[in-house]
N, C-alpha and C positions, 0 to 999 in steps of 0.2 A: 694911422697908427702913431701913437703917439712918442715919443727918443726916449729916452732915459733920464735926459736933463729935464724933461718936461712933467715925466712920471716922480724924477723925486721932488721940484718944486707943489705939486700937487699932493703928494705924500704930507707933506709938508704941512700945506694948508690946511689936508684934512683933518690933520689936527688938533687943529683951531677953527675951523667950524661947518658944517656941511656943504660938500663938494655936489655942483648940481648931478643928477642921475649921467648924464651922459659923460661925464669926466670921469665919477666913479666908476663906472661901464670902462671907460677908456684903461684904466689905471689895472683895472681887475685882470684886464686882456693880456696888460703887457705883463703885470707879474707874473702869471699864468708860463708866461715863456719865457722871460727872462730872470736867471737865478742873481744877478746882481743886483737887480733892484727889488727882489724879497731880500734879500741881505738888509741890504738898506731899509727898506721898511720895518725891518723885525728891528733893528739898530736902534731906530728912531723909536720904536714903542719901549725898547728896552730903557732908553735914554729919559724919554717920557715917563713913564713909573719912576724911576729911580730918583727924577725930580722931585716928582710930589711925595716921595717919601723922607724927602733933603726939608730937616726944619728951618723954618724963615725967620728970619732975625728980628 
């Protein structure tokens, strides 16, 4: 099973670009029971949108 520190560095990654099946496997489990790190991923996708709608100089 994989911590939390490990689920949100792989959050993380994924991204920026495909997590192999077993890590996404990994990642799916622990959000699955852990409400902080969906927190955290919704964050990060929230964050992620919000960018690409942020116009570039």
């Amino acid at each position: 099973m994989k911590t939390c520190k490990e689920v949100h560095r792989l959050v993380i990654e994924g991204q920026d670009r495909t997590l192999p099946l077993s890590h996404r496997i990994a990642v799916r489990l622990h959000l699955m029971m852990c409400s902080a790190c969906r927190r955290f991923e919704a964050q990060m996708n929230l964050l992620r949108q919000a960018l690409r709608r942020f116009p570039g100089d």
